[in-house]
C-alpha positions in Angstrom: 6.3 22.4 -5.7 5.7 19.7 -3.4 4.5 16.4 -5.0 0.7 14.8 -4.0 0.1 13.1 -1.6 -2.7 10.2 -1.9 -4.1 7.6 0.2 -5.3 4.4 -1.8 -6.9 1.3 -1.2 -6.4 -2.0 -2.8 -4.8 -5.7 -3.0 -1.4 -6.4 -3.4 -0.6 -8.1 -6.8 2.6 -9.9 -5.9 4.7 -10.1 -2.6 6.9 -7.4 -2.0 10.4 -7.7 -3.2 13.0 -6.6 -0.3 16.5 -5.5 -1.5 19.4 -3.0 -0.3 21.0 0.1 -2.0 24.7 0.4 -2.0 24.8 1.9 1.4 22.4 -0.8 3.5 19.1 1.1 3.4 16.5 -1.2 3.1 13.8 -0.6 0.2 10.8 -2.5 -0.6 8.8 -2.2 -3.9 5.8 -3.6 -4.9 2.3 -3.0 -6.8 -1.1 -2.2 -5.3 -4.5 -3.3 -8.1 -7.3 -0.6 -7.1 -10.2 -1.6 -8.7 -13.1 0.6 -9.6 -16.3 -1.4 -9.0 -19.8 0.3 -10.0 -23.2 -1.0 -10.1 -24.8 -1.8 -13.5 -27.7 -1.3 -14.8 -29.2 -5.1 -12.8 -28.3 -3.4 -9.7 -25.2 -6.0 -9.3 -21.6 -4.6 -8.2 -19.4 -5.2 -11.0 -15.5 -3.8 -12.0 -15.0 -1.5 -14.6 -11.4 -1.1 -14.4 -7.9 -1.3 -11.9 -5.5 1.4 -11.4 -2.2 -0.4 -10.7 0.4 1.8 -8.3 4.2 0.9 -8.4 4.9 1.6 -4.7 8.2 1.8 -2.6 9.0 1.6 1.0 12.1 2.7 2.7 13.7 1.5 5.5 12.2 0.0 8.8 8.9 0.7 6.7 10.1 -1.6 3.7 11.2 -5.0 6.1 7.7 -4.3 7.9 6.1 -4.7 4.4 8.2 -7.3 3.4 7.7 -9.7 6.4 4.2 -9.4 6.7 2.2 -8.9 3.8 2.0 -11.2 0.8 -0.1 -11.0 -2.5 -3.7 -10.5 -2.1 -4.0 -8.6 1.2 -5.6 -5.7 1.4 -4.4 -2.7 2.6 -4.8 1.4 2.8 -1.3 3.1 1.5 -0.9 6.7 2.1 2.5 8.4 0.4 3.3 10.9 -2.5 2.1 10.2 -5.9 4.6 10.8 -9.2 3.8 9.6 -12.9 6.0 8.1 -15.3 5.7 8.9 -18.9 7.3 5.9 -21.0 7.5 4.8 -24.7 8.1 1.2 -25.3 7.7 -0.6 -28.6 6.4 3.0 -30.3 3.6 3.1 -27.8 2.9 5.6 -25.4 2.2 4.8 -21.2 1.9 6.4 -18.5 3.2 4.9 -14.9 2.2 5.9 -11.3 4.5 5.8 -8.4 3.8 5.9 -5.0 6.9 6.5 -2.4 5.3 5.3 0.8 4.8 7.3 4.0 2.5 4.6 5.3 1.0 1.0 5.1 -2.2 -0.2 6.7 -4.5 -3.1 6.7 -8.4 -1.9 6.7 -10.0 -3.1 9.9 -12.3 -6.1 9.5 -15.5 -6.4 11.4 -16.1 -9.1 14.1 -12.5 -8.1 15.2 -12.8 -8.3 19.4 -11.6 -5.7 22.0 -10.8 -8.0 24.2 -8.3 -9.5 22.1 -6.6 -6.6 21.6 -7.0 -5.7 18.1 -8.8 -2.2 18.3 -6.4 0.5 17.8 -3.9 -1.5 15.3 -3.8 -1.5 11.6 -0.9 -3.4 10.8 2.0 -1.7 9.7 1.7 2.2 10.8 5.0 3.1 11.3 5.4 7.1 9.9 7.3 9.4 11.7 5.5 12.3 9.8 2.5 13.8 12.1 0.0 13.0 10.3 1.2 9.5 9.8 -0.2 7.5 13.0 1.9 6.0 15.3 5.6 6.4 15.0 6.2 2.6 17.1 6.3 -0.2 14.6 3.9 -2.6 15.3 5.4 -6.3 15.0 2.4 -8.4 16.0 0.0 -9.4 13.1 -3.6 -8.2 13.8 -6.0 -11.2 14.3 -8.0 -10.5 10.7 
């Protein structure tokens, strides 16, 4: 049975770390805060809780990541979702993974044609068919 697939949208909550397995493949991990924001009973906007997901990028994908995002932006991952059952210290948690298909930034508006940034979300760069645009994009949009 095929794993999940899920497509989130949230702030990184440290700069990606960028290493190498044993072989040279290129992987880069880091955590995405989703928070779930609701409005109370005032009418006001306020967060109730943050789902954290562990993610991991491979390859071209994972220096991509790594040289252009830092903690605190924003972006749209889409990849396939696995949880991790843990105990530590007699307590029982429960981990989610995310292994990465693809990484965008959310378009901002007041973003001009003219200068090019319609049609680019940052870091598209699946070869899947569903996954946008298989050409990395190496230019950081104007947002």
């Amino acid at each position: 049975m095929a794993l999940p697939t899920i497509t989130a949208t949230g702030n990184l909550a440290a700069d990606p770390e960028l290493r190498s397995t044993a072989n040279g493949t290129a992987v880069a991990t880091f955590t995405v805060a989703c928070n779930d924001n609701r409005k109370n009973d005032r009418g006001e906007w306020e967060q109730v809780g943050t789902t954290w997901l562990r993610c991991t990028a491979w390859q071209q994908r994972a220096e991509l990541v790594a040289e252009q995002l830092t903690k605190g932006d924003t972006v749209t991952i889409t990849g396939r979702l696995k949880q991790d059952d843990y105990e530590k210290d007699g307590a029982k948690h429960t981990a989610y993974q995310v292994d990465v298909i693809e990484v965008a930034r959310p378009i901002r508006p007041g973003g001009s044609r003219r200068s090019g940034a319609a049609g680019r979300t940052g870091l598209s760069t699946s070869s899947e068919p569903w996954g946008g645009p298989s050409a990395p994009h190496t230019q950081q949009p104007p947002f």
